[in-house]
Every structure is written in structure tokens, then in C-alpha cells.
C-alpha positions, 0 to 999 in steps of 0.5 A: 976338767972338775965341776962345782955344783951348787947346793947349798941353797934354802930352796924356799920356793920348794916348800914344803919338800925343804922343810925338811930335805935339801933342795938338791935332793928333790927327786924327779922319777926316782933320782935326785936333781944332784944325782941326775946332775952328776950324771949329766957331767959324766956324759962330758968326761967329768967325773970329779965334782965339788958340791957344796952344802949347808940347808940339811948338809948331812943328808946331802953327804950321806945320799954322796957315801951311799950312792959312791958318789954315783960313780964321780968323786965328790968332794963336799965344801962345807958351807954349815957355818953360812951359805955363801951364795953363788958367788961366795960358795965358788971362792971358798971352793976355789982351792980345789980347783988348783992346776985346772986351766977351766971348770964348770959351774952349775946351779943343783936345781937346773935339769937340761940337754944342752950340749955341755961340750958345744959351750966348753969348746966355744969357752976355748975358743974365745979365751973367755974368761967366764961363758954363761949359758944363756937362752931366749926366753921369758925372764925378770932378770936378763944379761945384756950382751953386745953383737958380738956375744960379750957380757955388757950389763944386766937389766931387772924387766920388773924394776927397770934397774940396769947394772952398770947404773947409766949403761946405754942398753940401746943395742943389747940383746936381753938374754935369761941366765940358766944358771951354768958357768964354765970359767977359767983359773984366772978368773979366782983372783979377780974376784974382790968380792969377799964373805956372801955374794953372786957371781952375777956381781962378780960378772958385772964388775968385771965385763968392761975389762974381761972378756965374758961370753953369753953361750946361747942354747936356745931350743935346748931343754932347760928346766929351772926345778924351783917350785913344787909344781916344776917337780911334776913338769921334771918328772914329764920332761926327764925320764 
């Protein structure tokens, strides 16, 4: 199994580090958030990693030829041109994955233990074809999921917008996004979305028909490495 990890992001929240270093290269007690990741996807058996860049690309790829790829293979998708977002950035990529029943995707800024296997084996299971690891906890933005864990609709807690517009939320159980995907081959050609876009979009277009799953890790340790003042809490929480 191959994994993509997402670091083509701006990362303006983390200013003035951005300003002039990608995101991805933030450290937290000597290692970068995309080293520390690559080292977390080893822990699970995959060791061939598709990274995207744009924001400072070249420091990414020369932290990548430098470190060997912190024992992984790493393959660099070029996003220089335009950052393509989540959604856009996995479509370009896609190529890459050709012959892989399933793949992980990951955001660069998120540090967890969450159990990566306990997800991949649920993934299996249930054929789903996209599992999103999801949590209990305080968020603007939520997934709805259905009793039996399937991906409904989406809600924005500050604007009351619902996606699908007129779902009936009566039922659902609002769970927060961590920002890890594990999704099968399919799932490429259903994509219709073309140039920049989320795959939350691509999720909501798509959960009346497919079958997409909420992995729920709450308890697990989760940190979203946005802000300079979560650098600090990472540097606590990650040896």
C-alpha cells in the first residue's frame, strides 16, 4: 500500500514560520511534521509515499534527497504551477497509485497515534470506498454519519449551512474530520471535479450512491499543527 501526504498547502495560519519555509517543514523537537509523518506510515508497513508541493517546493524536495527519504521512497508531485488543494492535489497524483487496490491519504500538518491498521482493516471490511477518520470533538465544520457509520452530509456549526442543501440532519452524529483518508482505486474515476477542489466535495457528491465510512478514533491523540501556538503543544504531546 502507497500513501500521499499533502504539503502543498500556503500554511497561513503558521506565520510568520511560512513566510519563508513550507508548512510541512515546521519542526516539533528536531523533526519536521512530514518527517515525523513518513515515519508514522512506516510504522504500518508503507514506506512508498507520494508528497505534494508548491508553497517553498524546493526546500521540500531538498529536505527529501537529503534525509533519503527518511528511509521511504518518495515521490514528489509537482504542484509549482497551482496548488490544487486536497482534492485536486490526489487527481493529479493519481497516476501514481496505478495497480494499488487502496491508498492512504494524509494531511502534513496533522500529528496522531491513532491506530492506522484498526482504520485499514475496517476500510476492508466494509468495501468502502473512501473511510475518513473522524473524532468526538469541538469543530466548526462536522461530517454527518448515519447509525451505521456512512458519510450523510456535512454541516458548518457557525453558518448553520448543511451539505447536501435540505438534508434532514434529524438522527446524524456530527463528527470532526482529522484530515486522514484511506480510499480505494475506484474511487479515481468517480471523481467529476476538475482543476482546485476538496475532496470533501468529492465525499458529498458521492455518499448517496457509494459507500463511504466514518472511522471513529476518539480518544486517540490527534493534533492539528496549524498555528505557531500548536508548535509548542506538538513539541509537549510528540517526543
Amino acid at each position: 500500500m502507497k500513501a500521499m501526504i499533502l504539503a502543498a498547502g500556503l500554511g497561513t495560519r503558521l506565520k510568520p514560520w511560512t513566510d519563508e519555509h513550507p508548512k510541512a517543514l515546521a519542526p516539533v523537537n528536531g523533526k519536521s511534521l512530514l518527517q515525523r509523518n513518513i515515519l508514522y506510515l512506516q510504522q504500518y508497513g508503507i514506506k512508498e509515499v507520494v508528497v505534494n508541493v508548491h508553497h517553498f517546493a524546493d526546500q521540500i524536495i531538498e529536505a527529501v534527497e537529503a534525509n533519503h527519504g527518511w528511509g521511504s521512497k518518495i515521490i514528489i508531485s509537482d504542484e509549482t504551477d497551482v496548488v490544487l488543494e486536497t482534492g485536486g492535489g490526489l487527481k493529479k497524483a493519481a497516476p501514481y497509485f496505478n495497480g494499488d487496490a487502496h491508498m492512504v491519504l494524509m494531511n502534513a500538518d496533522i500529528l496522531t497515534n491513532m491506530q492506522l491498521d484498526q482504520m485499514i482493516q475496517q476500510h476492508k471490511e466494509t468495501g468502502a470506498l473512501a473511510t475518513l477518520a473522524v473524532s468526538q470533538r469541538t469543530s466548526s465544520r462536522y461530517f454527518l454519519f448515519g447509525e451505521d457509520s456512512q458519510l450523510k452530509g456535512w454541516k458548518h456549526e457557525g453558518t448553520g449551512e448543511v451539505k447536501p442543501a435540505g438534508l434532514d440532519t434529524t438522527g446524524l452524529h456530527k463528527r470532526a474530520f482529522s484530515g486522514i483518508h484511506v480510499i480505494q482505486q475506484a474511487l479515481f474515476s468517480k471523481i467529476n471535479q476538475t482543476g482546485k477542489f476538496s475532496m470533501v466535495d468529492v465525499y458529498l457528491a458521492l455518499c448517496d450512491t457509494e459507500h463511504i465510512y466514518g472511522f471513529d478514533h476518539t480518544g486517540a491523540l490527534l493534533l492539528d499543527v496549524g498555528k505557531p501556538e500548536s508548535l509548542t503543544k506538538a513539541a509537549n504531546l510528540f517526543p
